[in-house]
Every structure is written in structure tokens, then in C-alpha cells.
C-alpha positions as CSV (number, residue, x, y, z in Angstrom):
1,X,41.4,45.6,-4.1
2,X,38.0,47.4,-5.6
3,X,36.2,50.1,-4.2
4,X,33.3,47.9,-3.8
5,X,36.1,45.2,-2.0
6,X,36.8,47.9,-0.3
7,X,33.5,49.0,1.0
8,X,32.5,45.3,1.9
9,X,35.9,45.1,3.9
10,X,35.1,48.1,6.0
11,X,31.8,46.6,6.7
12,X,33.2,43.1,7.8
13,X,35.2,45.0,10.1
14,X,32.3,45.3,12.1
15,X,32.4,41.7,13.3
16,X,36.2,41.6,13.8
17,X,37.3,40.9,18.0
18,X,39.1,43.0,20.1
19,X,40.6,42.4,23.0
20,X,38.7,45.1,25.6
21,X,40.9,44.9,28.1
22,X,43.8,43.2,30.1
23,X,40.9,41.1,32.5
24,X,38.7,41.2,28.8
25,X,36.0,43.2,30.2
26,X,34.5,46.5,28.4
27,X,36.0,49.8,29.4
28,X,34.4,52.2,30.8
29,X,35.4,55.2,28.3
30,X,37.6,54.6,24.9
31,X,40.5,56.3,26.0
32,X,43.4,57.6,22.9
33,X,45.3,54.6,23.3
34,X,42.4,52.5,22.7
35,X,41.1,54.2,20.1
36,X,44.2,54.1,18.7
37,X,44.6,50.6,18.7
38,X,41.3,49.6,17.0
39,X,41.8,51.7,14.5
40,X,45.2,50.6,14.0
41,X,43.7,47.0,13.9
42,X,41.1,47.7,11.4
43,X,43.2,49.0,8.9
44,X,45.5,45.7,9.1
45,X,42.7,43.5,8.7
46,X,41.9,46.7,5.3
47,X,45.6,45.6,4.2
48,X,46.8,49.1,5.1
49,X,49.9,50.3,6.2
50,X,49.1,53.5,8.3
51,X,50.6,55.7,11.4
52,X,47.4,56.5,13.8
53,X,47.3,58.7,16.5
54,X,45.2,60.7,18.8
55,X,45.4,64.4,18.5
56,X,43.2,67.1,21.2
57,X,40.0,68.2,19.5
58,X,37.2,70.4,21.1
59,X,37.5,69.2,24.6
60,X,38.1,65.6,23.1
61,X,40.2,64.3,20.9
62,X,40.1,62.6,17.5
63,X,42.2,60.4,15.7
64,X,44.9,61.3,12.5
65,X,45.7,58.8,10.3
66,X,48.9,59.2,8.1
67,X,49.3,56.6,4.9
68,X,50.6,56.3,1.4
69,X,47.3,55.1,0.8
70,X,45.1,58.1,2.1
71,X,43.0,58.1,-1.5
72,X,41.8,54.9,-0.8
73,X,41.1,55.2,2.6
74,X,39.1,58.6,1.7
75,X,37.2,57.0,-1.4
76,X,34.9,58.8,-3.7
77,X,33.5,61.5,-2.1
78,X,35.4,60.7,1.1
79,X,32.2,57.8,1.3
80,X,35.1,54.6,2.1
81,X,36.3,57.2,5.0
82,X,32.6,58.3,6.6
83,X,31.8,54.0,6.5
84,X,35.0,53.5,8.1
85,X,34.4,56.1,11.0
86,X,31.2,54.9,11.6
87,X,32.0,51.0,11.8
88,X,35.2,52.4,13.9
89,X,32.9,53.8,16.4
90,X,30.2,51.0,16.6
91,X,32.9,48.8,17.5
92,X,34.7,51.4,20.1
93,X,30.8,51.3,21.3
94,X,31.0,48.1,22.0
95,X,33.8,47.7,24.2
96,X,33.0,50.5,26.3
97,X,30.5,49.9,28.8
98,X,26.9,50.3,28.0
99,X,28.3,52.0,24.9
100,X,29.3,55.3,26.7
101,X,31.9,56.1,24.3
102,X,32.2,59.5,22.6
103,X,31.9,59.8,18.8
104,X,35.7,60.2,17.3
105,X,36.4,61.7,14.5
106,X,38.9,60.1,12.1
107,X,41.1,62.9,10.1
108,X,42.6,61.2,7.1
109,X,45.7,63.1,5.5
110,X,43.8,65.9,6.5
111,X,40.7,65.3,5.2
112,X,37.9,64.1,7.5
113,X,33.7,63.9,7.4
114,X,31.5,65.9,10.0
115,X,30.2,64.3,13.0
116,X,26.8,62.6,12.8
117,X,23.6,64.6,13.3
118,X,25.9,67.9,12.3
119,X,25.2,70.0,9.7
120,X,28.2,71.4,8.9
121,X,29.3,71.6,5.5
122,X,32.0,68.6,5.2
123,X,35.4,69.9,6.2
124,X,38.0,70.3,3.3
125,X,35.0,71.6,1.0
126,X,36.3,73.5,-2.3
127,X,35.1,75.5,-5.2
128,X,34.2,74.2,-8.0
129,X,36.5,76.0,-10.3
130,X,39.4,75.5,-7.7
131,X,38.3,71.4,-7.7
132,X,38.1,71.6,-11.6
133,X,41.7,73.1,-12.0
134,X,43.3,70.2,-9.2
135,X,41.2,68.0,-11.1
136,X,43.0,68.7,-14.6
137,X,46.2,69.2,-13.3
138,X,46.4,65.9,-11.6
139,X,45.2,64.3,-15.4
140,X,48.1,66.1,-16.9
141,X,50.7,65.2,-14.4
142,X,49.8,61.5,-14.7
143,X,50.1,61.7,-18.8
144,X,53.9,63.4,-17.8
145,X,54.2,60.5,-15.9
146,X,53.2,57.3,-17.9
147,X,55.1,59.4,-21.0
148,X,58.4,59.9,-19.3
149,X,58.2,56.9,-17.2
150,X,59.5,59.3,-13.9
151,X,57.9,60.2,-10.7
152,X,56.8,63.9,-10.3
153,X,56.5,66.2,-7.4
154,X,54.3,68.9,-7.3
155,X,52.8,71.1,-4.1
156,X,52.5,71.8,-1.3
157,X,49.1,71.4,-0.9
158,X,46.9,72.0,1.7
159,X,44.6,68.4,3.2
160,X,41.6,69.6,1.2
161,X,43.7,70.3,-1.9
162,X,45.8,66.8,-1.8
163,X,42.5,65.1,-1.5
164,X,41.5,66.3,-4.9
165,X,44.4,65.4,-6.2
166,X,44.1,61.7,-4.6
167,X,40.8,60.9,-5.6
168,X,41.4,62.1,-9.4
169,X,43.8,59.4,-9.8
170,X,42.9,56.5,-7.5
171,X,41.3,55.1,-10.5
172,X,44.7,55.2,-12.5
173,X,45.6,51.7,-13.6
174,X,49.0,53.0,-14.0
175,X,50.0,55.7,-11.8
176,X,49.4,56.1,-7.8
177,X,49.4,59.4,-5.5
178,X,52.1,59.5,-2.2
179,X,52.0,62.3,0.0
180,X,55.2,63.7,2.2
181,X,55.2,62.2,5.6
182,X,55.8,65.9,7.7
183,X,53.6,68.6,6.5
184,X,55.4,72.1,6.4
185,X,54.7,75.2,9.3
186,X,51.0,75.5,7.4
187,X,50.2,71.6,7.2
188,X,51.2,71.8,3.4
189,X,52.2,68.5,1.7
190,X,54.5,67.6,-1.5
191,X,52.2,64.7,-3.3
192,X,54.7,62.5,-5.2
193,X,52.4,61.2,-8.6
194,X,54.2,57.7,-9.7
195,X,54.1,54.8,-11.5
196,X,52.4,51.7,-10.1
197,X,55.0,49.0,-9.6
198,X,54.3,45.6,-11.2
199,X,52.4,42.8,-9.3
């Protein structure tokens, strides 16, 4: 699937039905499970394979996603990620009643977008030499790769630093980014750079 498949499968998400709840009427607040549970659904209908759950966040909570597939769910510029939240929560909006749900943030990897109307720089921001370096390491890494024809670990990493990493080579015809399931005691990650297999 393209980006641009991508993008315009997020956005027919929007349209997709849910079931609100067990008598089909709209809850009153979107509770974890809930949330959950979208969310879960609108990455099936994306064609990806993910673990969601809610985690406490600032007197709320918001939702973690973990997936082989975190660069694509992050896109360019984490843009794929910030259209998918924002779908997400239109059509949480619309099962709760008279839209009285809370905005819920979707933390991808650990990587996520600020919430609307905030200013806040967006979270997992870098320097630019430190972005150039991930950048050209993850180039080199892939030419190891496609020249020895064997997977490569490399990391830990922290979320911002393995999103770098993912988005360098999302593009890659021929290689794709995995990262470790269980993040170590400082939410580090091993990011596994392999061949694609064959269609």
C-alpha cells in the first residue's frame, strides 16, 4: 500500500460502523476499553497487525500502539499518525453522547503528535545534526543489508530516535524496519533492519 493509499484509507475510516454498545446506543464517555477497541478496529480495516492499549496520562489516559509496522503508521513527518488520531477521535465523538468524549492521544512506538489547539513543540522532536547522523546511519545499515543479504540489529534507541530510523527507510523497496516488542528499564528498543520478503 502507498502513502497516498494510505492516507485515503485513514480517511475512509471515518465512515466505517461501530458497534456503540451492547443495546447500540451512544455511550456516555469513551471509556479505555472502548477506545481500545476502535482503534483496534481501524487499524484492521488499515491492514495492520498491532497491540493497542490504554495507558494513564494527565488525569486521562491515552492509547499505545505497538506494531512491526510503526513507520507506516507514523508516516512522513508523523502526518499518517496525526490524520489517524484525529479520524480516531471523530469517530470516538460520535458514539459518545452528544460527542462528550475527551481527545485521546494515540502514542505510536513511542512517538506521538501534540493535542489539538496545543502549542507544544511535537513530542519526540530532535536536533538536526542528531536526525542527520540516525538519518545516515540507517542508509548505511540498509546498503549492509541488501549487500550481505542478512538482517542487522542495531540500538537501543529511544521512541524519538527509532522513529528516525523508521521513516528513513519506509521508502526502501528492499529492506523494512522491526522494532523489539519490550522496551528495556529506559523504554529503549533494538530495531531489527531486514530484507523485505517476496510477494
Amino acid at each position: 500500500m502507498t502513502e497516498f493509499e494510505e492516507q485515503n484509507a485513514v480517511n475512509d475510516a471515518e465512515s466505517m460502523e461501530y458497534d456503540a454498545g451492547e443495546d447500540g446506543a451512544a455511550v456516555s464517555t469513551a471509556t479505555p476499553e472502548k477506545a481500545c477497541e476502535v482503534l483496534s478496529k481501524m487499524l484492521g480495516f488499515l491492514g495492520i497487525d498491532a497491540n493497542v492499549r490504554a495507558i494513564p496520562s494527565a488525569g486521562h489516559f491515552k492509547l499505545a500502539v505497538e506494531s512491526e509496522n510503526a513507520g507506516r503508521l507514523i508516516g512522513k513527518h508523523g502526518q499518517t499518525l496525526e490524520s489517524l488520531e484525529l479520524v480516531f477521535n471523530r469517530v470516538l465523538n460520535n458514539l459518545c453522547d452528544k460527542g462528550r468524549a475527551n481527545w485521546i492521544s494515540i502514542d505510536v512506538d513511542g512517538y506521538s503528535v501534540p493535542v489539538p489547539e496545543s502549542e507544544a513543540p511535537r513530542s519526540g522532536k530532535l536536533p538536526r545534526e542528531e536526525i542527520n547522523r540516525l538519518e545516515h546511519l540507517a542508509f548505511d545499515i540498509a546498503k549492509e543489508v541488501k549487500m550481505l543479504r542478512k538482517p542487522r540489529v542495531i540500538g537501543p534507541y529511544s521512541p524519538s530516535e527509532r522513529r528516525i530510523i523508521h521513516l528513513a527507510l519506509e521508502d526502501d523497496p528492499d529492506v523494512e524496519t522491526v522494532s523489539d516488542a519490550v522496551a528495556d528499564a529506559e523504554r529503549g528498543k533494538k530495531i531489527t533492519v531486514k530484507l523485505k520478503e517476496a510477494d
